[in-house]
matplotlib code that plots the C-alpha trace (Angstrom):
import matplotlib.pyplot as plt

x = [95.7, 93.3, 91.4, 88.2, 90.0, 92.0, 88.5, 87.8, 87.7, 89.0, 93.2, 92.8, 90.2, 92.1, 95.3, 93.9, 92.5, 95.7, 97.2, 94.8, 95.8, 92.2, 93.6, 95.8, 93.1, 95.8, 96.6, 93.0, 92.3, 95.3, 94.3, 90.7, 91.0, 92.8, 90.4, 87.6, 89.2, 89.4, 85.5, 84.7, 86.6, 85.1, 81.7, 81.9, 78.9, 77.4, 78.1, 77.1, 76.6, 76.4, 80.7, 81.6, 80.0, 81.9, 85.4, 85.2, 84.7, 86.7, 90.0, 89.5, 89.7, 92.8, 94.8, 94.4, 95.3, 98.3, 98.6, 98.8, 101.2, 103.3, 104.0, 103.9, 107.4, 108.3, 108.2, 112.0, 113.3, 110.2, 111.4, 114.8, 113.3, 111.8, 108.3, 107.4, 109.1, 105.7, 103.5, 101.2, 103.3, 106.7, 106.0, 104.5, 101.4, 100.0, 100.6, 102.1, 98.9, 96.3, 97.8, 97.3, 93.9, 93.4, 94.8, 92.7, 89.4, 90.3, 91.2, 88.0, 86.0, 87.8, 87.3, 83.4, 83.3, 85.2, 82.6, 80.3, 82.1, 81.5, 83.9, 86.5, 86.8, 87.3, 89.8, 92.1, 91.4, 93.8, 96.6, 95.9, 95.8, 99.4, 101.0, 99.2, 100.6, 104.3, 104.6, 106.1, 109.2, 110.4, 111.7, 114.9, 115.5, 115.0, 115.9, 112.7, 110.1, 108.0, 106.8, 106.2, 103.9, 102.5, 101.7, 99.8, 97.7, 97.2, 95.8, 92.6, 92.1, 92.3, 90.0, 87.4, 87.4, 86.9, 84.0, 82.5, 83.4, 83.8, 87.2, 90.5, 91.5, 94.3, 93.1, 92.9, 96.4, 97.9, 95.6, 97.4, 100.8, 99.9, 98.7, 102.3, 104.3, 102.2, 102.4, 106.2, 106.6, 104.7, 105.7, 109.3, 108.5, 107.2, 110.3, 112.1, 111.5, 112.9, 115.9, 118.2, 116.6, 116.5, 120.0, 121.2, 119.2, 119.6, 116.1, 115.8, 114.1, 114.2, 114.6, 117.9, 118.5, 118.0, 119.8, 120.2, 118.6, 115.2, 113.1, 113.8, 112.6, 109.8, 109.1, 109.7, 107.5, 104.4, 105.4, 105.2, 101.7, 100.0, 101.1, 99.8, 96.3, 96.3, 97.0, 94.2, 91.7, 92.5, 91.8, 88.5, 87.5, 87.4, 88.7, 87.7, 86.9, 89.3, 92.2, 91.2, 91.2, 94.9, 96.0, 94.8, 96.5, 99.7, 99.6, 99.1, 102.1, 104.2, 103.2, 104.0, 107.8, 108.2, 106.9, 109.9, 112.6, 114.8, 114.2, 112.5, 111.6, 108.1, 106.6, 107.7, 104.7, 101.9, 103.4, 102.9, 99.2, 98.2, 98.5, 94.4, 93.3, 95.2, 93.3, 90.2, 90.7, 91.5, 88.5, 86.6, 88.0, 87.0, 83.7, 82.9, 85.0, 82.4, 79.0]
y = [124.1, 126.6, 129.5, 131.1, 134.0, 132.3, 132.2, 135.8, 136.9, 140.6, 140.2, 143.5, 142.7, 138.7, 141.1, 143.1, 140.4, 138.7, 142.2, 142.7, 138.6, 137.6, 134.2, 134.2, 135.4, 134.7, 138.6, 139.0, 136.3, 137.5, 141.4, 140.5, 138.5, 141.4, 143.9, 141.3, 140.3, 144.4, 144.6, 141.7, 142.2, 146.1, 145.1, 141.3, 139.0, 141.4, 140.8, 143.9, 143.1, 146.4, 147.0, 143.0, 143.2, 146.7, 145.4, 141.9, 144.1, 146.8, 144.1, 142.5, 145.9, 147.4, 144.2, 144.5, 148.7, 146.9, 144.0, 147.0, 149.0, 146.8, 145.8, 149.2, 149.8, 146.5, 146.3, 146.9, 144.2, 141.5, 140.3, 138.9, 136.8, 133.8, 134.2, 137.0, 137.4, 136.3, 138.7, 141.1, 144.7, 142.2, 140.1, 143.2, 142.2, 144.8, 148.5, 150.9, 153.2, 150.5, 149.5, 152.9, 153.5, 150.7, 151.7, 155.0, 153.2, 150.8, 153.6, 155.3, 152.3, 151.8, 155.4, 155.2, 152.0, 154.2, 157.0, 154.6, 154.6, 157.4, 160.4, 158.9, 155.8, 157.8, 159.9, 156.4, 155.0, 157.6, 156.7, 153.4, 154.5, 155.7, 152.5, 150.6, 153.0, 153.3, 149.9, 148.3, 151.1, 149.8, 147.1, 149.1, 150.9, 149.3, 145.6, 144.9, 145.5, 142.7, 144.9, 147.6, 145.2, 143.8, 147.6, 148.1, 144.8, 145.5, 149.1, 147.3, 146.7, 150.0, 151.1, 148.9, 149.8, 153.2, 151.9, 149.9, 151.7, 155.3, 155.1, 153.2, 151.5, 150.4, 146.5, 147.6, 148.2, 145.6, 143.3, 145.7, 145.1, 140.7, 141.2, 142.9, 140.4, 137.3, 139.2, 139.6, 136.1, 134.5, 137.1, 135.8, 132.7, 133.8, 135.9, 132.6, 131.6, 134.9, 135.1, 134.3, 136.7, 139.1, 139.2, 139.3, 142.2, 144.2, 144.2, 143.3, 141.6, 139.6, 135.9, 137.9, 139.9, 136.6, 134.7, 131.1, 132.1, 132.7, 129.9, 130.5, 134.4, 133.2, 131.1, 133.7, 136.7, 133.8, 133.2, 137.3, 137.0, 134.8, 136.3, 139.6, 138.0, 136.1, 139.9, 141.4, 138.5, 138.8, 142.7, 141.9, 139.0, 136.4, 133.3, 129.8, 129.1, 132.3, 130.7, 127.4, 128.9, 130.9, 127.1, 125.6, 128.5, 128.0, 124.8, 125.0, 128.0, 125.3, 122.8, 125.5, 125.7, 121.9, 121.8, 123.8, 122.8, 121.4, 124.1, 122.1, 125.2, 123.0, 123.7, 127.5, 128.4, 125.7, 126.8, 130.2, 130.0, 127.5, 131.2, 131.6, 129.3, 130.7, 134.3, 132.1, 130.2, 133.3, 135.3, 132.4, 132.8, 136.2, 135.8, 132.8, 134.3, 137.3, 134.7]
z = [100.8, 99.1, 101.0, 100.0, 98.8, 95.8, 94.3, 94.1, 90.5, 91.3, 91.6, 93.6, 95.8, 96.6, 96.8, 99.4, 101.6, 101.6, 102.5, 105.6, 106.5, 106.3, 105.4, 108.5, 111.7, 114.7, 114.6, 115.2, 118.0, 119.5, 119.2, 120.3, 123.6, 125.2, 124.8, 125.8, 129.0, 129.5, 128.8, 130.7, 133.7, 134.0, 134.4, 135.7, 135.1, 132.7, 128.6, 127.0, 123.9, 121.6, 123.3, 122.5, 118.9, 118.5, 119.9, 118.4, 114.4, 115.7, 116.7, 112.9, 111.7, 113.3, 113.0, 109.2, 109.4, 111.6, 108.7, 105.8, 108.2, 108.3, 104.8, 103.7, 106.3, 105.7, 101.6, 101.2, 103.9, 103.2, 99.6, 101.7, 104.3, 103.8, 105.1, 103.7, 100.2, 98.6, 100.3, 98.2, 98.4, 98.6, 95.2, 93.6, 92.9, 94.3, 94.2, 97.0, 96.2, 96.7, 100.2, 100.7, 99.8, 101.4, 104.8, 105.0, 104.7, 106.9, 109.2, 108.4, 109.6, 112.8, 113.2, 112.8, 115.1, 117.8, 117.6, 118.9, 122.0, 125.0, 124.7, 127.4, 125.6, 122.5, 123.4, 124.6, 121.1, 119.6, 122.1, 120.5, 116.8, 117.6, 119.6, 115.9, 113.5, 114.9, 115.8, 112.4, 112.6, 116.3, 114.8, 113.1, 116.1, 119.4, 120.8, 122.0, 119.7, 121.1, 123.7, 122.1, 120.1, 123.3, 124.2, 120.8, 121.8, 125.2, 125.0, 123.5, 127.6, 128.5, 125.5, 126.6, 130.0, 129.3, 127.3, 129.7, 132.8, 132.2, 133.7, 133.8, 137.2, 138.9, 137.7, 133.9, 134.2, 136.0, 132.9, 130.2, 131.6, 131.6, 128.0, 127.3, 128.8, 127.3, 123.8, 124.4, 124.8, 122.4, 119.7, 120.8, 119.6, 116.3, 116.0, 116.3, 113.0, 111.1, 113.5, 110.7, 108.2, 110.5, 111.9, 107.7, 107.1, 110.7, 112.2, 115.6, 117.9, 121.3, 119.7, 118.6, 122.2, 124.3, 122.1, 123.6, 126.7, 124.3, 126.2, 129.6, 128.7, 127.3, 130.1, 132.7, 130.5, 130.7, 134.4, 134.7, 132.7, 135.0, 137.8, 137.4, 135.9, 139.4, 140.9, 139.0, 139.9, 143.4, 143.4, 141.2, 143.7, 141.1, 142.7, 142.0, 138.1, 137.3, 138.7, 137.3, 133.6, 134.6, 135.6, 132.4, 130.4, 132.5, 131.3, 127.9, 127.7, 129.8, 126.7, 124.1, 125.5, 125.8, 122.3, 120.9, 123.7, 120.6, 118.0, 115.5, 113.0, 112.0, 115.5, 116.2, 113.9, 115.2, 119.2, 118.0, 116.9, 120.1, 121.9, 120.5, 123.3, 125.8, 124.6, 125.2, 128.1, 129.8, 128.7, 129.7, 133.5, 133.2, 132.5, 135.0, 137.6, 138.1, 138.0]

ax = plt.figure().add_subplot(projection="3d")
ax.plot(x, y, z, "-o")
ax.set_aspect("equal")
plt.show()
């Protein structure tokens, strides 16, 4: 199926895009709800506009640094798997120089959206610039490189926090460690479908730690996720319509297991992506819980 950005006349420009994924938004969604449930939850009831704008450019931004990152580490161990032989720096079509030009003005631009910010918020965004930046090398060296991933996602709650509040509390925490766990878990299942690549060529991962016990982790990491959402809601006094949302989410990560319960390699990828509503929904209890 053809995307918009086959029809760019400019290889280098197409090349690019396809670099930062802008064919493939999930990394965004998934990079985004986060740090919305963190703005959201800070102030709730109020939608302050000028920070949502900021964080919903600023998570399209850093997921494409992240995107670039990553293929940059990556270029010598993508051409052997499957899914990722044919990407830009993999195939060669484009060069190691470009992806890095590329990198620093995407960095640039996700440094002048984080001036916008007040100095306290700031100062968190380069605790996140470093979770974003190092996250593509965990992968050689640890077993669980999933949450370290979930770490780099879930600091966008603590970033816009600070934004929002001036301050980080107990509750902006206890959000970041959910946003861990759920990114642990579904990035599990997206793991799933490299496991064999990945155990040829010695990266790691926790489809490859939990090994047939992969589904009952991920299981108990969205069981984890919930739970400390329901925690935080509690200590923010959002009751009714929050907990609603965190039952329709639980049920939709309940769907997402039962979708893959026999390993059919089709689905890992469509279960994978599904995790976009759950983002919403969630954001959506947020923001109806405080009314």
């Amino acid at each position: 199926m053809s995307h918009w950005i086959d029809r760019i006349p400019s290889s280098l420009i197409m090349e690019s895009l396809r670099l930062m994924r802008v064919d493939r938004p999930i990394g965004t969604w998934l990079l985004m709800w986060p740090s919305l449930w963190g703005l959201i939850a800070a102030q709730p009831g109020v939608l302050n506009w000028p920070l949502l704008l900021i964080f919903i450019v600023g998570a399209f931004i850093m997921r494409s640094a992240g995107c670039v990152i990553n293929d940059i580490a990556d270029r010598k161990f993508d051409p052997h798997v499957a899914r990722t032989k044919d990407r830009p720096l993999a195939a060669g079509r484009i060069s190691l120089t470009s992806a890095v030009i590329l990198l620093v003005l995407l960095l640039f631009i996700a440094f002048m959206l984080a001036m916008q910010l007040n100095i306290f918020a700031l100062k968190l965004c380069f605790g996140g610039a470093f979770l974003a930046v190092t996250y593509p090398f965990t992968k050689r060296y640890i077993q669980l490189p999933q949450f370290y991933m979930g770490a780099a996602f879930g600091w966008g709650v603590i970033i816009a926090w600070g934004a929002a509040a001036q301050s980080v509390t107990t509750e902006a925490w206890i959000i970041f460690a959910a946003t861990l766990t759920w990114a642990a878990g579904y990035d599990t299942i997206y793991a799933m479908i490299d496991r064999e690549d990945d155990l040829k060529i010695g990266v790691k991962s926790t489809a490859i730690l939990f090994g047939r016990f992969d589904l009952f982790a991920v299981g108990l990491l969205y069981i984890l996720t919930l739970a400390l959402l329901a925690w935080a809601g509690f200590r923010l006094n959002l009751f009714v319509l929050f907990n609603l949302a965190l039952l329709l989410a639980g049920i939709q990560m309940a769907w997402q297991i039962w979708n893959i319960r026999d390993y059919p390699k089709e689905k890992f990828l469509e279960t994978f992506l599904s995790n976009k509503w759950v983002g919403l929904i969630i954001f959506c209890g947020f923001l109806l819980g405080g009314v």
